[in-house]
C-alpha positions in Angstrom: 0.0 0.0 0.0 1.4 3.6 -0.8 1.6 5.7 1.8 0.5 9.4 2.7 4.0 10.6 1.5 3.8 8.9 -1.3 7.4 7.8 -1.7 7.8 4.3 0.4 5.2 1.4 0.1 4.1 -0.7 3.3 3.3 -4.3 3.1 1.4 -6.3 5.0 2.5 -9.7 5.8 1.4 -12.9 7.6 4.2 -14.8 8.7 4.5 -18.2 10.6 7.5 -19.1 12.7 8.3 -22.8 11.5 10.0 -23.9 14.8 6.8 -22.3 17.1 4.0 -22.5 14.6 3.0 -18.7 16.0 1.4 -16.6 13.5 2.6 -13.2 13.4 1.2 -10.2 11.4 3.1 -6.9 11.0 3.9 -4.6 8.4 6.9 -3.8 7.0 8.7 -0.4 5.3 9.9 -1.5 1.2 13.7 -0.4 2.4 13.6 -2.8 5.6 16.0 -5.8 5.8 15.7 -8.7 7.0 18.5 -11.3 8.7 18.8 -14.3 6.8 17.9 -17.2 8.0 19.7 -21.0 7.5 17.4 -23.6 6.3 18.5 -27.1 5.3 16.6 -30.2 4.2 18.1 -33.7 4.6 16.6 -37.2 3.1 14.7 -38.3 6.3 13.4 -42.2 7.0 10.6 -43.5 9.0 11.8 -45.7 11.2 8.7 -46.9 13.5 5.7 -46.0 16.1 5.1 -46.5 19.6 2.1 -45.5 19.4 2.3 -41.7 21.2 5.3 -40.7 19.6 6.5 -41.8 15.8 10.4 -42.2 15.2 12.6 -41.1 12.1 16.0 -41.1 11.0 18.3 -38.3 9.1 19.4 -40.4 6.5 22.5 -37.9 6.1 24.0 -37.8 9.9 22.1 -40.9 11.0 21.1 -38.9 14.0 17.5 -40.3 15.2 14.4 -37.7 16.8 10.6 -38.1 17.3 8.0 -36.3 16.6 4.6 -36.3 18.9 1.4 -36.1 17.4 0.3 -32.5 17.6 3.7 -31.2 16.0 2.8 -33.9 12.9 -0.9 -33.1 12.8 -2.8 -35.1 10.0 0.5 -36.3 8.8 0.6 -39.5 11.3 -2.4 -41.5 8.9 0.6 -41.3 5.7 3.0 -43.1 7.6 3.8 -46.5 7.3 7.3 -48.6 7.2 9.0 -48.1 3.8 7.7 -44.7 3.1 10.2 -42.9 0.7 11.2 -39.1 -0.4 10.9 -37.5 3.0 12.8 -34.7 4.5 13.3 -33.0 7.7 13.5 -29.7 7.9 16.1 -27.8 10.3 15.9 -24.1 10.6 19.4 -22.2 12.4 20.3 -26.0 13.3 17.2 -26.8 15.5 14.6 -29.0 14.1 11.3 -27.8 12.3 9.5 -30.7 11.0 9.2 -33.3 8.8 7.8 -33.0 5.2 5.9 -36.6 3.7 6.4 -37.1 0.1 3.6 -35.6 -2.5 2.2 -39.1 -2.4 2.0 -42.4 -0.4 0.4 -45.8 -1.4 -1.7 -47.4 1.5 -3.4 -50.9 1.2 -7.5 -50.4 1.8 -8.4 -52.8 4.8 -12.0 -51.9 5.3 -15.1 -50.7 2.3 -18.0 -51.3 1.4 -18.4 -54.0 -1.6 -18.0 -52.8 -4.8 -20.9 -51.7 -6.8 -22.3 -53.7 -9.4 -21.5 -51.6 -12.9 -19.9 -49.3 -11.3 -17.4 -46.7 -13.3 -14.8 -44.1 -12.7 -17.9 -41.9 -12.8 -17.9 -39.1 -9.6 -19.7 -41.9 -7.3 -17.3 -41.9 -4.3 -17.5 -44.4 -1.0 -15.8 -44.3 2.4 -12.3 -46.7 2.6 -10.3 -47.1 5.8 -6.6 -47.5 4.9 -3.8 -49.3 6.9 -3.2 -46.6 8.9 -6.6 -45.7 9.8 -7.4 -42.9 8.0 -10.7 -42.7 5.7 -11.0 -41.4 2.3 -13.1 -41.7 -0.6 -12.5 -43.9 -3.2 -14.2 -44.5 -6.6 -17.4 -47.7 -6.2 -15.1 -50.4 -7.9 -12.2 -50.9 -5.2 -12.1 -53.2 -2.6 -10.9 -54.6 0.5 -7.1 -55.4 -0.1 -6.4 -53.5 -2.3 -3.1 -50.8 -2.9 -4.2 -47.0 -3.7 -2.0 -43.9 -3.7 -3.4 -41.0 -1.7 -2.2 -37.2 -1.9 -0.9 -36.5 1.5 -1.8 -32.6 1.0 -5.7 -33.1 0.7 -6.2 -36.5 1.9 -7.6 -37.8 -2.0 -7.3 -40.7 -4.1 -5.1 -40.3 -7.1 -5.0 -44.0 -8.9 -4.4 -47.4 -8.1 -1.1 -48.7 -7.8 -0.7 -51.9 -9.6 0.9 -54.6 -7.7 
């Protein structure tokens, strides 16, 4: 926005700290600087749950760390042994999180039959994966079988052929 004087802008931001999760809200001058801050990302592995907290493992220094469930959020029904392309994030050396891959394939254990005739049509039904999360997935699947889900949303993208 310009201001009164016409010669320096103001911007409004929203910002989030990655190591608090605070949202902050301020505005700033266009000639102030900032202090830049370090960010690295290193391959990451999932390594196993004890049920209140789940483990992983930097697959660069081999150094382990768990996560609890409120700082992984909806992110605990994506993981399952084997899951690939994750990274954990560190910001000025302390840790920020871990980011899942785009996509992950989970094995449905629980649905309703499949419909008679049934096509790729917008028809959806209620699944419950391996992990215990429910989705919807198109009329024709069933019990057993592999589907990748977008861990962003929470949708069905395909089948994965075994």
């Amino acid at each position: 926005n310009p201001t009164a004087r016409g010669a320096s802008m103001i911007g409004k931001t929203k910002m989030r700290n990655l190591l608090t999760g605070q949202v902050l809200s301020d505005s700033f001058r266009s000639g102030d600087k900032f202090e830049e801050v370090d960010v690295e990302r290193h391959p990451c592995s999932f390594l196993y749950s004890d049920g209140t907290r789940w483990h992983f493992m930097d697959d660069t220094s081999y150094e382990q760390f768990d996560r609890g469930p409120k700082e992984l959020g909806d992110s605990t029904g994506f993981l399952v042994e084997g899951i690939e392309d994750m990274e954990v994030m560190f910001v000025d050396g302390a840790l920020a999180g871990v980011e899942l891959p785009n996509t992950v394939d989970l094995e449905i254990t629980d649905t309703t039959p499949p419909i008679k005739g049934a096509t790729a049509s917008a028809q959806l039904k209620s699944a419950t994966l391996e992990t215990g999360v429910e989705v919807q997935v198109p009329p024709y699947l069933v019990t057993g079988e592999r589907v990748r889900i977008d861990t962003r949303d929470s949708h069905y993208v395909e089948r994965v052929k075994q």
